[in-house]
Structures are given as C-alpha cells and as structure tokens.
C-alpha positions as CSV (number, residue, x, y, z in Angstrom):
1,X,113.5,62.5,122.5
2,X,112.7,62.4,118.8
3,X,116.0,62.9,117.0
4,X,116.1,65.9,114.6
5,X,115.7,65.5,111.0
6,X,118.0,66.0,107.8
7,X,115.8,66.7,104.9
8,X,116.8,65.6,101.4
9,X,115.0,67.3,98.3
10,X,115.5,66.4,94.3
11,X,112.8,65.3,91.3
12,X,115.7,62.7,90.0
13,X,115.1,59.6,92.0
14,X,118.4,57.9,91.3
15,X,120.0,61.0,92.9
16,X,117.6,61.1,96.1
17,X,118.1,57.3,96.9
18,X,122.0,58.5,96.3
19,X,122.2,61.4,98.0
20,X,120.2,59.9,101.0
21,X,122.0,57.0,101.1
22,X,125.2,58.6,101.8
23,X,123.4,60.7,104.9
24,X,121.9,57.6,106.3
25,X,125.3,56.0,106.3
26,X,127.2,59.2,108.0
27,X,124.3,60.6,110.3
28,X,121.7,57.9,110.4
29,X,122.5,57.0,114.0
30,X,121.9,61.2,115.2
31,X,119.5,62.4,112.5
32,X,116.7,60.7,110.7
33,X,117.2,61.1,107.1
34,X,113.7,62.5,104.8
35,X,113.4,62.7,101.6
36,X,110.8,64.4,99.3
37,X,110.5,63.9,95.3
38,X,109.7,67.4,94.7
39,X,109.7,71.0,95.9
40,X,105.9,70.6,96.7
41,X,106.7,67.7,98.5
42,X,109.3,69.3,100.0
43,X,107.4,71.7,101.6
44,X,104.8,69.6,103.0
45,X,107.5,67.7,105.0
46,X,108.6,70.6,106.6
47,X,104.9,71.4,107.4
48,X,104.2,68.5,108.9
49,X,107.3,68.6,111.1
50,X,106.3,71.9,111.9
51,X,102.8,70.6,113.0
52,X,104.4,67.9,115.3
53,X,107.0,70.3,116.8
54,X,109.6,68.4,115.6
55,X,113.0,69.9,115.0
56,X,114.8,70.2,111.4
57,X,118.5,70.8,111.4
58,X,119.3,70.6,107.6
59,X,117.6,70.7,104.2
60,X,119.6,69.9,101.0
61,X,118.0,70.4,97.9
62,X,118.8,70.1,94.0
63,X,118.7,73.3,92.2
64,X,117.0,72.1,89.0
65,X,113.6,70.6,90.0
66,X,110.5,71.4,87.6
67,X,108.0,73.8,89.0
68,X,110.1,74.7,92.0
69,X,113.4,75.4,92.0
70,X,115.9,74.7,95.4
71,X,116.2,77.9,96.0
72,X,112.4,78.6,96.2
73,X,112.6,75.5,98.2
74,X,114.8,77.0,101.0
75,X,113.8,80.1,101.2
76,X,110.3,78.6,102.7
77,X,112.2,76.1,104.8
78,X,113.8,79.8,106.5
79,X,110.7,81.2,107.0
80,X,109.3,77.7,108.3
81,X,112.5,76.4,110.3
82,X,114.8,79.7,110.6
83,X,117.4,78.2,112.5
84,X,118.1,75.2,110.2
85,X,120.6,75.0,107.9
86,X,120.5,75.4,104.2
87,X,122.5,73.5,101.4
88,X,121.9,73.9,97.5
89,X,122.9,70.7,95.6
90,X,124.0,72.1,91.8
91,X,125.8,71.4,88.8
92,X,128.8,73.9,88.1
93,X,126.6,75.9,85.2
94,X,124.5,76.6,87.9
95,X,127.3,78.0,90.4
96,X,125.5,82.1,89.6
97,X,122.4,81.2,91.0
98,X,123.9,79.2,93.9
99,X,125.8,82.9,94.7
100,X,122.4,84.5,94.0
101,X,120.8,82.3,96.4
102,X,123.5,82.7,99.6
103,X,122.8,86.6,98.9
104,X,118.8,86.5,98.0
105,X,117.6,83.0,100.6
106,X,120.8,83.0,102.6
107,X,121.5,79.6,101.4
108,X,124.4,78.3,104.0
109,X,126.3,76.4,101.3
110,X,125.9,75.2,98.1
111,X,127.4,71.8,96.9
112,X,128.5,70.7,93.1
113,X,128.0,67.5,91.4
114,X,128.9,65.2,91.6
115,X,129.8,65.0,95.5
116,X,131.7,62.3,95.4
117,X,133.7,61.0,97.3
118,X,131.4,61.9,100.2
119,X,134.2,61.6,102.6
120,X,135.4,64.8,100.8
121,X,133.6,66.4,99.6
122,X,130.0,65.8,101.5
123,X,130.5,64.8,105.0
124,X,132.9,67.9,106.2
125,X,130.7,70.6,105.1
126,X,127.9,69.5,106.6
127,X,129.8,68.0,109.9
128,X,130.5,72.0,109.8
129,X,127.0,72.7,109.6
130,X,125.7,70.3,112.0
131,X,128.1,71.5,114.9
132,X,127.0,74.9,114.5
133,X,123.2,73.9,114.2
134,X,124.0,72.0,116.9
135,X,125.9,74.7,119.4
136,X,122.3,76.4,119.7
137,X,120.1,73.8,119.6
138,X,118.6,73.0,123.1
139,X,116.2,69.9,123.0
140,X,113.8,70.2,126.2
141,X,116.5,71.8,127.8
142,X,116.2,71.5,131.6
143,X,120.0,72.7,132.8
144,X,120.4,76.5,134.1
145,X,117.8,78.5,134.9
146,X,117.8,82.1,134.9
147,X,115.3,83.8,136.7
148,X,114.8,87.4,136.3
149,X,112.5,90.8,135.3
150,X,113.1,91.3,131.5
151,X,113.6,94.4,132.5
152,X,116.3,94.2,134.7
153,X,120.0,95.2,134.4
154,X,121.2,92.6,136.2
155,X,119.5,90.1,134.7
156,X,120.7,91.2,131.0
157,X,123.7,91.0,132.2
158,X,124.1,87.6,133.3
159,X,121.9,86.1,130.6
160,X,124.1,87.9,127.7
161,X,127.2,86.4,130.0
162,X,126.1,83.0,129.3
163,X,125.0,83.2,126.0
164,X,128.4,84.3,125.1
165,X,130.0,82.1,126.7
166,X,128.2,79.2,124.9
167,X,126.5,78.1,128.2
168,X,122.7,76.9,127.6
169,X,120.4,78.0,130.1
170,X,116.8,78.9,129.9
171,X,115.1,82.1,131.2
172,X,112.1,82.2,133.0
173,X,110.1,86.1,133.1
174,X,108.6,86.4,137.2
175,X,105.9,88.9,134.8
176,X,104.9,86.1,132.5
177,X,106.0,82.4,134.3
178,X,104.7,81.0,137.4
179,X,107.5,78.6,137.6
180,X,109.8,81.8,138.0
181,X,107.6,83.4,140.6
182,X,107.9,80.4,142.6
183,X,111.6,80.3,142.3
184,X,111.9,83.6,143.1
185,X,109.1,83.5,146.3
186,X,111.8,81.0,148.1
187,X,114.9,82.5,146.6
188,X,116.5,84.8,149.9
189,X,114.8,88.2,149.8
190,X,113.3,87.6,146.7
191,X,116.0,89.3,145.2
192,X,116.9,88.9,141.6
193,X,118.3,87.3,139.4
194,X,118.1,84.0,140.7
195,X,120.5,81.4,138.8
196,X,119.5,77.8,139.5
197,X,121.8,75.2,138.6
198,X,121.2,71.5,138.4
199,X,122.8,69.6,140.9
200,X,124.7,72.4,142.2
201,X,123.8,75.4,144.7
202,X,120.9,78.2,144.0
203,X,122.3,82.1,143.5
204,X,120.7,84.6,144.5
205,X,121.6,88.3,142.4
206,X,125.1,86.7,141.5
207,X,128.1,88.3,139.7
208,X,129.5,86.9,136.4
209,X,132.2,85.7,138.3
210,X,130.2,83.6,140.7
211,X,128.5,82.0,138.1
212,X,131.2,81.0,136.2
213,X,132.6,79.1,138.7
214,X,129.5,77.0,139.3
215,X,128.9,76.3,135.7
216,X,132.3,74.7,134.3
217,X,134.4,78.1,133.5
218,X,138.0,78.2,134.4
219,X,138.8,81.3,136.5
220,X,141.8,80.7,138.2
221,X,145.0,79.9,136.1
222,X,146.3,76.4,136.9
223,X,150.2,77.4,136.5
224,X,152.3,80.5,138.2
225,X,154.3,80.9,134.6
226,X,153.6,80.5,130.9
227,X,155.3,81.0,127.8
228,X,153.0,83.7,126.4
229,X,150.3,85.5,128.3
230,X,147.4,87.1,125.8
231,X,145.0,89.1,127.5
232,X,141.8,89.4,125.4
233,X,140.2,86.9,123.7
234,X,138.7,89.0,120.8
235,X,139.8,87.9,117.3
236,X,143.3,89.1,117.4
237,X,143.9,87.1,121.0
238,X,142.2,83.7,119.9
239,X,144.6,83.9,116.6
240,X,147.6,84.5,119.2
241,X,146.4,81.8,121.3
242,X,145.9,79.2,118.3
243,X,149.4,80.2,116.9
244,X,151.1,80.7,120.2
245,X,149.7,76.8,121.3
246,X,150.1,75.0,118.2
247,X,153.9,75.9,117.7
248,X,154.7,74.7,121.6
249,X,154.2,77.6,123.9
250,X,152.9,77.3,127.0
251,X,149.9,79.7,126.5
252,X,147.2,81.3,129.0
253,X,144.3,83.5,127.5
254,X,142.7,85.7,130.0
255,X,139.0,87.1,129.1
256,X,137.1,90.0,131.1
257,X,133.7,88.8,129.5
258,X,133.4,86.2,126.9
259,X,135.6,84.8,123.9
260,X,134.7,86.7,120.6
261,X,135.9,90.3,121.6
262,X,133.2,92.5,119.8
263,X,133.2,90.6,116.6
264,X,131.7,87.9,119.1
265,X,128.2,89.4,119.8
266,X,127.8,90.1,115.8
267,X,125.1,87.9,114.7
268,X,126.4,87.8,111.1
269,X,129.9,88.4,109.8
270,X,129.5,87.8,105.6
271,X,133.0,89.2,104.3
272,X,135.4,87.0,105.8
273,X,137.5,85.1,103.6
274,X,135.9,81.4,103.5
275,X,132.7,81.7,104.6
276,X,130.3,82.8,101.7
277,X,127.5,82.5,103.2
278,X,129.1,84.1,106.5
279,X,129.3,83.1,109.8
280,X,128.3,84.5,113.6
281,X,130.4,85.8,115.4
282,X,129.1,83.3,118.2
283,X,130.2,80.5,116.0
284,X,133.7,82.2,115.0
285,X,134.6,82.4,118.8
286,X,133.3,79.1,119.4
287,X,135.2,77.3,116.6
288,X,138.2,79.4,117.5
289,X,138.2,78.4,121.3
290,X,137.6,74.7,120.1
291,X,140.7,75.2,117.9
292,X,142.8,76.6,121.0
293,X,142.1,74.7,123.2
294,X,142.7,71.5,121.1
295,X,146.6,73.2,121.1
296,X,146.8,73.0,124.9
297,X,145.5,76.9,125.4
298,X,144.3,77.6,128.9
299,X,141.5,79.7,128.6
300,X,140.2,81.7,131.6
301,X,137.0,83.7,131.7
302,X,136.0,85.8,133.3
303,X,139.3,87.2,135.1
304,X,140.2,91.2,134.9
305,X,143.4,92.0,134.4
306,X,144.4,95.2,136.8
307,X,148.0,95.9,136.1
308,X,151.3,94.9,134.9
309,X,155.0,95.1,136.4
310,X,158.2,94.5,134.4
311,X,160.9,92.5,136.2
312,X,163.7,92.1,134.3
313,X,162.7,89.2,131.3
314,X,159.5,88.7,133.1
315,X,156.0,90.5,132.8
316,X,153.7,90.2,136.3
317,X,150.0,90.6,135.3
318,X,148.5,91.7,138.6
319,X,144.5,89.8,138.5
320,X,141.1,91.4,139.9
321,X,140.7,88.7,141.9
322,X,144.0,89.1,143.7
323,X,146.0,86.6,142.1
324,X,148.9,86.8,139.9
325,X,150.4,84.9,137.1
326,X,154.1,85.9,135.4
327,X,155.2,85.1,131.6
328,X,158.3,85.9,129.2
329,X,156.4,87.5,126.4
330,X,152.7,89.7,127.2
331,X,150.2,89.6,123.9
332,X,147.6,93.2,124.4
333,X,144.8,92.3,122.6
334,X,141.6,93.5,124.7
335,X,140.0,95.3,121.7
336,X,137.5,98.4,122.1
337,X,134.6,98.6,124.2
338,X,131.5,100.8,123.0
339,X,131.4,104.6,123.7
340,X,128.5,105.5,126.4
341,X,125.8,107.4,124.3
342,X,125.5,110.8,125.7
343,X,122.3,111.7,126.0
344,X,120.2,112.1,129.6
345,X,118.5,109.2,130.6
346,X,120.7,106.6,129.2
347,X,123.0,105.6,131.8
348,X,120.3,105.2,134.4
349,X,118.4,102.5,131.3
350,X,121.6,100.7,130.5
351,X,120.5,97.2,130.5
352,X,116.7,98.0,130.6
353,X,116.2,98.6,127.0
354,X,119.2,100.6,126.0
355,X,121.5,97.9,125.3
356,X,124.9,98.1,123.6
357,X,125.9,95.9,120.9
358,X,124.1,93.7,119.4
359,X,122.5,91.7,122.2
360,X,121.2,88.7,120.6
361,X,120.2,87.7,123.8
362,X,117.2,90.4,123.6
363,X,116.3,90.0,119.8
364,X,113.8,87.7,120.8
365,X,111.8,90.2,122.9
366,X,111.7,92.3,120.0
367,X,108.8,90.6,118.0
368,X,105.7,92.6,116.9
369,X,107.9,96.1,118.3
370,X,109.9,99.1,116.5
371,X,113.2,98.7,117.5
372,X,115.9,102.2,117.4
373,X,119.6,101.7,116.6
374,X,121.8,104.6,116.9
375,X,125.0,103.7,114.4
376,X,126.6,103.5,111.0
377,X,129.2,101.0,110.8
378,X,129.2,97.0,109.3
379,X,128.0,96.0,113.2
380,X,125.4,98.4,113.2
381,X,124.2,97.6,109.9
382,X,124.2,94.1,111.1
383,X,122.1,93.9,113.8
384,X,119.7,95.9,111.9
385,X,119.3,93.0,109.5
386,X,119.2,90.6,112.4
387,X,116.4,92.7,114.5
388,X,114.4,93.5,111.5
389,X,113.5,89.5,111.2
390,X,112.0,90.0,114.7
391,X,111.0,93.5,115.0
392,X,108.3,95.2,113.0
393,X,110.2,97.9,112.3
394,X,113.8,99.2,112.6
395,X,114.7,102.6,112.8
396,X,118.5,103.2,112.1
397,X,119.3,106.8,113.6
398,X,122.5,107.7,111.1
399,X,124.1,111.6,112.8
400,X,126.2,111.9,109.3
401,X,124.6,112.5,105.8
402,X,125.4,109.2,104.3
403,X,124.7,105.4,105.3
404,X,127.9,104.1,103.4
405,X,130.6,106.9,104.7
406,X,131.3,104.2,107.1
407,X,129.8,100.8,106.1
408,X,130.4,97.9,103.7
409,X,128.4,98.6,100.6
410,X,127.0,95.0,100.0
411,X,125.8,95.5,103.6
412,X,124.2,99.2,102.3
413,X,122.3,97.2,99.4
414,X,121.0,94.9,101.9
415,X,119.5,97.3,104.0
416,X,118.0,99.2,101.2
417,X,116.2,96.7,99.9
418,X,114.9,95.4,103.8
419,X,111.5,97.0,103.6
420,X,110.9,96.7,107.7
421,X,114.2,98.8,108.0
422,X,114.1,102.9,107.8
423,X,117.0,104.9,107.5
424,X,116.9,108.2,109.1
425,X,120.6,110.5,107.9
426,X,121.6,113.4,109.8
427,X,119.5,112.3,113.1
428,X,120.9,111.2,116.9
429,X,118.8,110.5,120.3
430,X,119.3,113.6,122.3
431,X,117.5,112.0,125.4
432,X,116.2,108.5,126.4
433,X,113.2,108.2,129.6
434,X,111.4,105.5,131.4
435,X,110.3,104.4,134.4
436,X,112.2,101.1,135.3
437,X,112.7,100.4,131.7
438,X,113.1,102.3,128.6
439,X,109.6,103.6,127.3
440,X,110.7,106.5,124.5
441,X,113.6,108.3,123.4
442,X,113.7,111.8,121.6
443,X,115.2,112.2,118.4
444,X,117.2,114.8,117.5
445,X,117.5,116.3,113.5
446,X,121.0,117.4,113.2
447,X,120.2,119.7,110.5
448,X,117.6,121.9,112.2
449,X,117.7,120.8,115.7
450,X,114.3,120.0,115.8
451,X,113.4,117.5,118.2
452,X,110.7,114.6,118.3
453,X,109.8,112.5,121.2
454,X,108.5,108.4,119.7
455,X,107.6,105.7,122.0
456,X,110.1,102.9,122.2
457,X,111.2,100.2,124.3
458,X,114.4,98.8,122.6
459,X,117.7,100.8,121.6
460,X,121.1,99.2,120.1
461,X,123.9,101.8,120.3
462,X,127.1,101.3,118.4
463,X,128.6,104.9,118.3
464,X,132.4,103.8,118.3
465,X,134.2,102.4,120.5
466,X,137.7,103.0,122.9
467,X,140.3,100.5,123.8
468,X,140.4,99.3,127.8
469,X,143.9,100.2,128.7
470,X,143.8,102.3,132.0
471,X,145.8,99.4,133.7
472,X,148.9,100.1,131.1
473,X,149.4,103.8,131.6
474,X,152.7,104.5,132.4
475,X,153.4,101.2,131.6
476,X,153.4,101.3,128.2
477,X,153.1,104.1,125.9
478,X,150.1,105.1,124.4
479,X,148.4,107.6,121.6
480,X,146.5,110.1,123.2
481,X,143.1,108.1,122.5
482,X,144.4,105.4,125.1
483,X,145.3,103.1,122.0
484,X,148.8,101.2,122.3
485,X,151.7,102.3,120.4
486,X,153.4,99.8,118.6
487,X,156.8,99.3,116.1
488,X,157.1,102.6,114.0
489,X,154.5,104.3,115.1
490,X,157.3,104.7,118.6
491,X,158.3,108.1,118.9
492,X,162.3,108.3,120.5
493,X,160.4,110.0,123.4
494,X,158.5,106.5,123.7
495,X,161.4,104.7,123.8
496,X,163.8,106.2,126.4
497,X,164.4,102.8,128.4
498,X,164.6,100.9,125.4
499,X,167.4,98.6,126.1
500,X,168.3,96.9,123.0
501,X,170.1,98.3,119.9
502,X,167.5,96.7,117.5
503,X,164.1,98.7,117.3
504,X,161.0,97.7,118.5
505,X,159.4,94.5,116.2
506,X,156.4,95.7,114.0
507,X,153.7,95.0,116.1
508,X,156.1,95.5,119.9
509,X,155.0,98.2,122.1
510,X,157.6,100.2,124.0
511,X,158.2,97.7,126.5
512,X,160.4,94.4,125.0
513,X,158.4,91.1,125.1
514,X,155.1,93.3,125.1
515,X,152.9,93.0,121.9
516,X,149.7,94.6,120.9
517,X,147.1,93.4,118.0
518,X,143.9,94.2,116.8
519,X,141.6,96.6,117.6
520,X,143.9,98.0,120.6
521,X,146.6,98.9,118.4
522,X,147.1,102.9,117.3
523,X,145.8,102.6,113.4
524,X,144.8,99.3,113.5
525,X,142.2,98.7,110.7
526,X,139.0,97.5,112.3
527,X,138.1,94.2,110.6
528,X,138.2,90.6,112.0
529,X,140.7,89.5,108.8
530,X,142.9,92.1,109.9
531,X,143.1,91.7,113.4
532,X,143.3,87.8,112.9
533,X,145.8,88.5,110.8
534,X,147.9,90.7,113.0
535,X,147.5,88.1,116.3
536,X,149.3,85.1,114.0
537,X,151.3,87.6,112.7
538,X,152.7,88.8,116.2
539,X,153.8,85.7,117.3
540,X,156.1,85.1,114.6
541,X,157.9,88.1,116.4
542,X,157.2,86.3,120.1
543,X,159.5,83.4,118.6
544,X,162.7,86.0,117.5
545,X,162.0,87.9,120.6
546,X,161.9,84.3,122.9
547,X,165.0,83.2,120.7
548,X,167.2,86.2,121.8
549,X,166.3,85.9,125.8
C-alpha cells in the first residue's frame, strides 16, 4: 500500500530543503515527504497524485511565493484533495492574511517563522492534524461491511451508528453493487441490513446493540459500583468523565447512541476557543473519548438508561438491558434530542430521506441534488455549508423573518456569500410524500399560506430540540419542558425531602449526589464551551458533596 504523502510548498530553497528535512526526520517512516519549488509546481504534484489515485494527507506551503501565493495554493489542493489538511507557513506580518485564509480557503492552521524548535513548535500541530486526517482515512478498507437499500431506515440507522462511533466500515448499495446483492442473496431471508464482519459472524437486520458487541464496543459495565456515574456522553458528560477520571474517581459513562451528544454529528464547530480553523464535532468526541479514557473512564455504548432509585448514599441506575450498576454521586448529562417535524408524511420517511441532524453519513448521496433543510440555528447553518459542497443546491426553509434571530453572525456572512445556498424566511414544510423514500415535500409561505409542492429527495430538520428525561420523573424535579432543575432555579416545593441544612450546590438537582450539565439543565445556554464548561465545573461540587458522605 503506497503510503500517503505530505506535500511541502516554498520558492526559497534553503527553507524547502529545511522545512522538509524536519518532516522526513518526524514522519518519513508513515508519510513520503514532496516538495515543489513553486505554487505552479505545487499544483502539478497534487495533479499527478490525483492521476495515480494516490492519497495526500497534508500540504504546507509559504505564504509569500511569487506569482502564487499559499493561499491560492491551498485552496486548489481543497478542491483537488478535500479531505487533506491545510497549513500556511508565514512570517508574523503576514498573520491577517493567514486569518483571511482559515475564513476564505479554510486553511486548517497556519504556522510562523521561524518554526523552530520543531519539537515545539512543528511536530505537535501537525501530529494533531495527522490523527484527525488519519481517523477518516480508510486505505482499501476491507473490514465491516454494511449491506443495505440507501433507502432504508434501518440501514441509516446502523451506518450513522458506526460512523459515530468512529468504527470504519464500508457500504455496499444491493441497487448499484453486485457484491451486495450477492451478500444479501445468501443472507437468511434476504432481509436487510446485512452487517458482515471479518472474522466474526454475519447479521442479518441487526440492532445497534447487536452490532456493537461484535465490533469492539463495551456494553456491559465491568464493575457493580463506581465513584461517579455520568450518563450521556455529549459535551457536558465527556468533560465530567475527563475531570471525574483524572482527579481519581472511579468513573463509568453510559451512552444511548454515540459519544459527541448532538455537538457530535456537527460537521464543523468554528467558535470554540482554540480551534481557529474549527474542528468536527466527530473529532471533538473522538479526541475527548481518547482523553477519557487515557484517565481510566469506562465508556459504555450503547446502553439505555431506564430508571433511577435512591437508597440512602447510593444512586441505582436501572439498564435497558436488565442490568444494574450503583454509584455515590449521578452526573445527568443526556442533552436534547431533535423535535419530530410535524408535518404528514414525515414519520412514515424518517430515515428514507428525511433525516435529522446533520447525517454526514448521507452527505455523500447528495451530489448533483437540491438538498431542503428546515432550521435556523449554528447546526443548521452548519450543515448547510457542509451539504452545499456536495449538493447543487441548498434550500434552507427559515419559519421566522430573520436568518440571524437565532444564529452566529460569522456563520450568517458565510451563508450569504455561499452562492449554491438559498435562503427562504418566513417558510416551513407543511407535508413531506414518497413512496419508500422521500420524493417531494410541500412548502408552506407562512405569510400567505400559500403552498408549493418541489421535488426532493433529501431533508435535514433541526427544529429544536427536548431533553430525554422520562426515566427521572418523580425522581427528580423538573421544569415543565422536562428539563432538570438544578441549584437556585429549586423552588421550596422542589425541595421537600431535602435532607441537609445546606442548599442544593449550583449545578445539584433536588436529589443530593444528583447533578445535571449541559443542554439537560433548565436555562442552560446551548453552546459546546458552555456545557463543557458546566461538566468540569460540576465535579468540583462531586468532590465537596463525596467529602461530606
């Protein structure tokens, strides 16, 4: 297998033999190192790669270069190698058009001269970059098959399962790939999805569940107790779990889904604090779960939580699967799920077209097609940006009379100046139909309640969202919106078995030893910094709770 390449770009020589040098001696063993004299060069190095089928994972290139500058440099090495990373080598003058360029060519990173010592300041931004290049980067991948109809439910739903999960698999369409009808011909009943694993068993239309178990997921705790219990593993639960393991509790993570929460299935998160050029939430949750589990976290996914029981100092979490694991202190941090979109037809194409969230795993499908997305907030506006490099066109359908009532305005600016993406104000999908799969929805014009029926065959809804807490009523209290109640937001009447003298810490719900963070929490402000923020924050009030048992 050829190894992938690490392209190196400047018009100084002295600096190119430098610059490559110091790859060659880091990554020379993984990557072979390039290097092109010039921007025209440049290019035609990346063309020929393209021509073999060879894979890129990096470019770095000088800023300053006569007749084509770095940035002109990466933004064809996007549209050649859109999954590779890009790094701007510049001199601190130069720092406004390395910001210009993260915002213009989504440059991943830009470096300053000099870069030495490479040890620090070279080698750990792009070990950063490499692992995430790396995390989705499947050379002739031959592991887990997924065999399925595009078109089916079931199959969207274990293929998004995976894929947010961080488990490579390939999928194989029985309309388009003979391989898959084959597959599915001996497969029992023909039923689908079929799930082949290597060296392991064949499964026929299996759960989640079933397929975590055969593909390296822990689903079963390992211990009847633990320190702290956080159930969710959105933002506000991974932070928990990091803090919660690296200070010495004995820490379990229970996850319905995938790590990541919602954040997790945002393919582009650009206004948290240390990542200029942004991150996905894909490789937030993966770098988080890296993180926690290097503290000694046991993560298990996927495993339902279906209620709890207070015993004393002791908090039972009853699990779907029957089991049942105990713990002194109980973290709530399950997040929101996304609101149903009421309109007829909808339900019955859930997972055939009308998908919810962003769905990376279906972006893909989207080439050459207009694409609808009912929504108006930062993850909306988000996967509009995403779709809109696949899609021919992108139709946002906005019910209120204003794009930015609701989202970030550098993410507004972007989407005004997307020419593939149309913005349609005061206007909501009032009926979705198909046969089998999604084939048009009819838009609805709030203002005169006119209606128009257009052909489509993708929809993203993100119409807000409500917390998954039916297991904790009358357990804990909570707002009328099903959101727990937490510190001073405790009305008396909330608190009529309290049974300490002290009041309930900032972020405790009613019950002692029970927390809640993030987006679960009554008021919470819905951003990943915040809800990060409130999950390391919390277990500074585990420790004085845990001190006082």
């Amino acid at each position: 297998m050829e190894r992938p390449a690490l392209l190196v770009v400047d018009d100084d020589p002295e600096v190119l033999r430098a610059v490559a040098r110091d790859l060659r001696k880091r990554y020379g063993q993984d990557y072979r190192i390039l290097r092109a004299e010039a921007g025209a060069a440049g290019l035609e190095a990346l063309d020929e790669l393209r021509q073999r089928d060879e894979p890129l994972a990096l470019v770095l290139s000088d800023q300053r270069m006569p007749r084509m500058d770095g940035v002109t440099l990466l933004a064809g090495a996007r549209e050649r190698f859109p999954d590779s990373k890009r790094v701007l080598l510049t001199a601190y003058a130069d720092t406004e058009a390395a910001i210009g360029a993260i915002n213009r060519s989504q440059v991943d990173h830009y470096l300053l001269k000099p870069w030495d010592p490479p040890e620090e300041r070279l080698y750990p931004v792009l070990d950063d970059l490499l692992d995430d290049w790396r995390a989705s980067y499947r050379p002739g991948y031959e592991g887990i098959r997924v065999v399925g109809d595009r078109w089916s439910a079931q199959t969207h739903e274990i293929k998004e399962f995976l894929a947010r999960n961080q488990v490579p698999y390939r999928f194989l369409d029985v309309e388009s790939s003979d391989e898959a009808r084959e597959i599915a011909a001996r497969a029992d009943g023909g039923r689908l999805p079929v799930v082949v694993v290597p060296d392991g068993p064949t499964l026929v239309a299996p759960s989640p569940s079933e397929v975590a178990s055969h593909v390296g997921l822990r689903t079963r705790a390992a211990l009847p107790f633990y320190d702290l219990a956080i159930v969710g593993a959105g933002p506000a639960g991974l932070a928990a779990a990091v803090y919660g393991g690296s200070e010495g509790l004995k820490t379990v993570l229970l996850e319905r889904e995938a790590p990541g929460g919602q954040a997790g299935t945002s393919s582009r998160i650009e206004n948290y604090l240390g990542f200029p050029s942004g991150l996905s939430g894909s490789d937030l949750a993966r770098r988080a779960v890296t993180q926690a589990r290097r503290f000694g976290v046991e993560i298990i996914s996927p495993q339902e939580v279906a209620r709890l029981r207070v015993e004393g100092p002791y908090r039972h979490l009853a699990l779907a699967d029957g089991s049942e694991i105990a713990c002194h202190v109980l973290m709530l941090a399950m997040g929101v799920a996304w609101n149903l979109l009421p309109a007829p037809g909808a339900e019955a194409l859930s997972g055939r077209g009308v998908y919810y969230g962003a769905a990376m795993t279906e972006a893909m499908g989207c080439r050459g097609e207009d694409v609808y997305l009912v929504g108006a907030g930062n993850s909306a506006g988000q996967a509009a940006l995403y779709l809109a490099e696949q899609a021919r066109r992108v139709v946002m359908l906005v019910r209120g009379d204003s794009l930015g009532a609701r989202m970030s305005q550098y993410l507004v600016r972007r989407l005004e100046a997307t020419a593939n993406v149309e913005v349609r104000l005061g206007a909501s999908v009032s009926a979705c139909r198909g046969d089998g799969h999604l084939e048009g929805i009819t838009i609805r014009d709030e203002g005169t309640g006119r209606t128009e029926d257009v052909p489509a065959r993708y929809l993203f809804v993100f119409i807000g969202a409500a917390p998954r807490t039916e297991w904790l009523k009358g357990a804990v209290a909570l707002d009328p919106r099903g959101f727990v109640l937490t510190g001073p937001d405790l009305a008396a009447g909330d608190l009529a078995g309290w049974p300490f003298e002290r009041a309930p810490y900032l972020l405790e719900a009613s019950v002692p030893g029970v927390f809640a963070a993030g987006d679960v929490r009554h008021e919470s402000i819905k951003r990943v910094a915040s809800a990060v923020g409130e999950g390391s924050v919390a277990v500074h009030f585990v420790h004085r709770y845990l001190a006082a048992l």
